[in-house]
N, C-alpha and C positions, 0 to 999 in steps of 0.2 A: 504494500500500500504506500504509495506516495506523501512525501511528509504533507503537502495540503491538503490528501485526501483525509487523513489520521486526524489533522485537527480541526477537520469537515467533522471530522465524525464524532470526536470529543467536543466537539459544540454541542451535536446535538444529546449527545451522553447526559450535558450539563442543563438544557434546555429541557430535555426526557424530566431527569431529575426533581430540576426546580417544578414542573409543570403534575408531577406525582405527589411532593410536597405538600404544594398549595390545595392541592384535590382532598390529599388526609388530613390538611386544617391544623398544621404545625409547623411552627417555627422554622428556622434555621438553626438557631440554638437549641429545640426542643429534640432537635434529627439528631444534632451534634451528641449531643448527652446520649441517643440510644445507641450510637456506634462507637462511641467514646473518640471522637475529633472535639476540635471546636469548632462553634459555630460558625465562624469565619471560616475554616478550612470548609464546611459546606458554601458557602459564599462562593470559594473560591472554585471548588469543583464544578457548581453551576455557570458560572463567568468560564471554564477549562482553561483556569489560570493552574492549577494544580490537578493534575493526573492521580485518584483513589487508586490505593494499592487492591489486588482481588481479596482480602479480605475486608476489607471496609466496604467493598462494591456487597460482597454478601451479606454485610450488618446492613447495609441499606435496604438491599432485599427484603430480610425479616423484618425493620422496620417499620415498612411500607406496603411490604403481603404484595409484593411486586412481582411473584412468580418467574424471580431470578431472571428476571431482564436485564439487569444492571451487571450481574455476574458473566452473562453471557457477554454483552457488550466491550466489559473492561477484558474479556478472554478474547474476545475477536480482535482487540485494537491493541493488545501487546502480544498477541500469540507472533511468534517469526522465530521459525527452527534455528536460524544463525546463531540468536541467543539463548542462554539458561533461562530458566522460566523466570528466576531470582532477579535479572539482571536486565529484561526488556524494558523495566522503568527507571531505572537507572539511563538509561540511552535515549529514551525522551524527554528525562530531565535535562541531559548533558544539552540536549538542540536548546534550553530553556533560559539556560544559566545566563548570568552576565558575570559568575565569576567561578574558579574550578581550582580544590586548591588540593593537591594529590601527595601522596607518601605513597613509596614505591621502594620494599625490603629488597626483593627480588629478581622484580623483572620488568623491563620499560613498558611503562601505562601503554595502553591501547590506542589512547589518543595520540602517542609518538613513534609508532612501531610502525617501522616498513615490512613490505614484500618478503622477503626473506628473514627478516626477526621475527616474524609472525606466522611463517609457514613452519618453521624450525619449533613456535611455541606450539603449535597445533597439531602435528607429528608427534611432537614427545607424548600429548599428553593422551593422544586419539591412534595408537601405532598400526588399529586396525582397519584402519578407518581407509576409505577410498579418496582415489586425488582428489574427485570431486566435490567430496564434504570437505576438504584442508581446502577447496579453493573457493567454496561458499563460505566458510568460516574469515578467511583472509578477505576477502573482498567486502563482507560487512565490515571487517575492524578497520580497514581502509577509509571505509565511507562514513565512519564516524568522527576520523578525524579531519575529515572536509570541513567538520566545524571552525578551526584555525585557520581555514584560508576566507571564512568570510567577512564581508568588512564589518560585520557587526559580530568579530569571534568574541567569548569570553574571555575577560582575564585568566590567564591559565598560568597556576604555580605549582612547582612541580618540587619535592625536595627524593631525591634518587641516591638509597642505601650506596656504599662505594659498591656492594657485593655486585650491584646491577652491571657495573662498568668491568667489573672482572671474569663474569660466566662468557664461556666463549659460546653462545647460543648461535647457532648454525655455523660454527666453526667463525676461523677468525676474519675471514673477507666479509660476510655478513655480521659478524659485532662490528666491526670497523665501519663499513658502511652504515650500521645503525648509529652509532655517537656520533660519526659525523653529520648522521641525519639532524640529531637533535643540536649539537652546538649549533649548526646551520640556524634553526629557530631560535635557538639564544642571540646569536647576531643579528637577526631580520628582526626581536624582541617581540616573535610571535608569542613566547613564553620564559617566563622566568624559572629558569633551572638553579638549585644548588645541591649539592652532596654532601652527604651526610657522611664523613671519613670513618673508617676502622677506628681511627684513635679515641676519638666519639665514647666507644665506648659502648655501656649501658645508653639506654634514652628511653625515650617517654611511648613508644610504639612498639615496646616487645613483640604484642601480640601480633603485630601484624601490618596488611595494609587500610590506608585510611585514605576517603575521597568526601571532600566536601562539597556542596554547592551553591551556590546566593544567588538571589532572582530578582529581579525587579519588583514586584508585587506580591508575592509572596514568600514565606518563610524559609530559614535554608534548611539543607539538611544534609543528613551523612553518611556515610556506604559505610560497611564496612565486609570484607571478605574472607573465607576461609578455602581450602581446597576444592568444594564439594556445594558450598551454598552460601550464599548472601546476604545480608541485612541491612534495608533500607530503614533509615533511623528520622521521625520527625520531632520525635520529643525533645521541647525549649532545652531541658534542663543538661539529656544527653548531648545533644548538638553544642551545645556550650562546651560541655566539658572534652567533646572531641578537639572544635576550635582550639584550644587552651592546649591538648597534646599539640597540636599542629604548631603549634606558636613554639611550644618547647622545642618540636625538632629545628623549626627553624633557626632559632636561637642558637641549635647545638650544629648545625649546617657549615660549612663554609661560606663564603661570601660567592656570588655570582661571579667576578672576576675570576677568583679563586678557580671553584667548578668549573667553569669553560675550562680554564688550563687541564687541570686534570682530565677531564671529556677526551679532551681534544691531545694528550699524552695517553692516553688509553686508549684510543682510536689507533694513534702511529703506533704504536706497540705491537697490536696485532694486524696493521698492516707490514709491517716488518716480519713478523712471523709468519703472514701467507705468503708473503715474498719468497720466503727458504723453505717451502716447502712445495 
């Protein structure tokens, strides 16, 4: 489904919505409290400033005795085999954001990853799998990061573990070409990059990785990921307290000048090493 046609359709999700509401003779607030949002997040879902996650679309259902209209809907408009089921609303908040601010332990965000970073991430993890699912899998993560070439991209900050810059992921001509993908965006200040060094240490993101988002009219929120499943985060209190890790890493980060150096030392390193081999 084409991004216009998606938010054709999340219109009418919110118009559906509001138009179900008014008919049961309740509030926005009164909806809010039976699915536990606020009532402004209902606001916002009828406006389709914010996308309900499938289990909110279900407490609307019982609600509302809507005969899972809303379930179906919010299923039809994030279903897309490219992505985890956990993860398809994460990738239409990303089109949403005006700001993106990313921890990355392991492996270059999806928003930065080329052809080959990316076919090499999707082979490891799928080794059964046919070319053709690694090349529908690649080619959504591609077009996700289309977002950074638009002239309304988000602010996008990135702080990237060193571990990132040292896994030779698709051997070393493809890590090479990928750090040089991303200093490339550090130079054009498509994104701000820093690295978070070995010497570092301890820090405030043991568990893992962490993606934030910030929107224009509505409230942020925050990913977070494990091997296997995902968690979209909107509660004030969590979101905060994710913020406040994000800030710690950055704090414990090297500087932008810094990191480009290093990138871009870690690039020639392993272009030196395809060379001799």
């Amino acid at each position: 489904m084409a991004n216009g046609s998606r938010q054709a359709a999340w219109e009418f999700f919110g118009t559906e919505l509001k138009r179900r509401r008014e008919d049961a003779g309740i509030t926005q607030v009164e909806l809010g409290a039976r699915v536990f949002v606020s009532g402004g997040y209902i606001g916002q879902f009828e406006q389709a400033i914010r996308k309900p996650q499938l289990d909110v679309a279900q407490r609307i259902d019982d609600a509302l005795q809507t005969d899972g209209i809303f379930e179906r809907l919010c299923r039809k408009l994030i279903d897309d085999p490219r992505y985890a089921d956990y993860f398809a609303g994460v990738v239409e908040l990303e089109r949403l954001a005006t700001r993106i601010c990313e921890f990355a332990p392991t492996v270059i965000p999806g928003l930065l990853q080329i052809k080959d970073y990316a076919g090499a991430v999707t082979v490891a993890a799928n080794p059964f799998k046919p070319d053709s699912y690694v090349d529908e899998i690649v080619t959504a993560r591609l077009e996700r990061s289309l977002i950074l070439d638009d002239a309304t991209r988000p602010e996008y900050w990135v702080t990237l573990h060193e571990n990132v810059l040292r896994i030779p992921v698709g051997g070393p001509r493809a890590i090479a070409a990928q750090l040089e993908h991303v200093a490339g965006l550090m130079r054009e200040r498509a994104a701000v990059v820093t690295v978070l060094p070995y010497s570092a240490g301890a820090h405030a993101a043991m568990g893992g990785m962490l993606k934030l988002m910030s929107f224009d009219d509505a409230p942020p929120v925050a990913y977070t990921e494990t091997e296997y499943s995902g968690t979209l985060i909107d509660a004030p209190a969590v979101v905060m307290h994710a913020q406040r890790t994000y800030d710690l890493l950055r704090v414990a980060a090297l500087s932008p000048k810094a990191s480009l150096a290093l990138i871009e030392s870690a690039a020639e390193d392993f272009r030196r090493c395809a060379s001799t081999t």
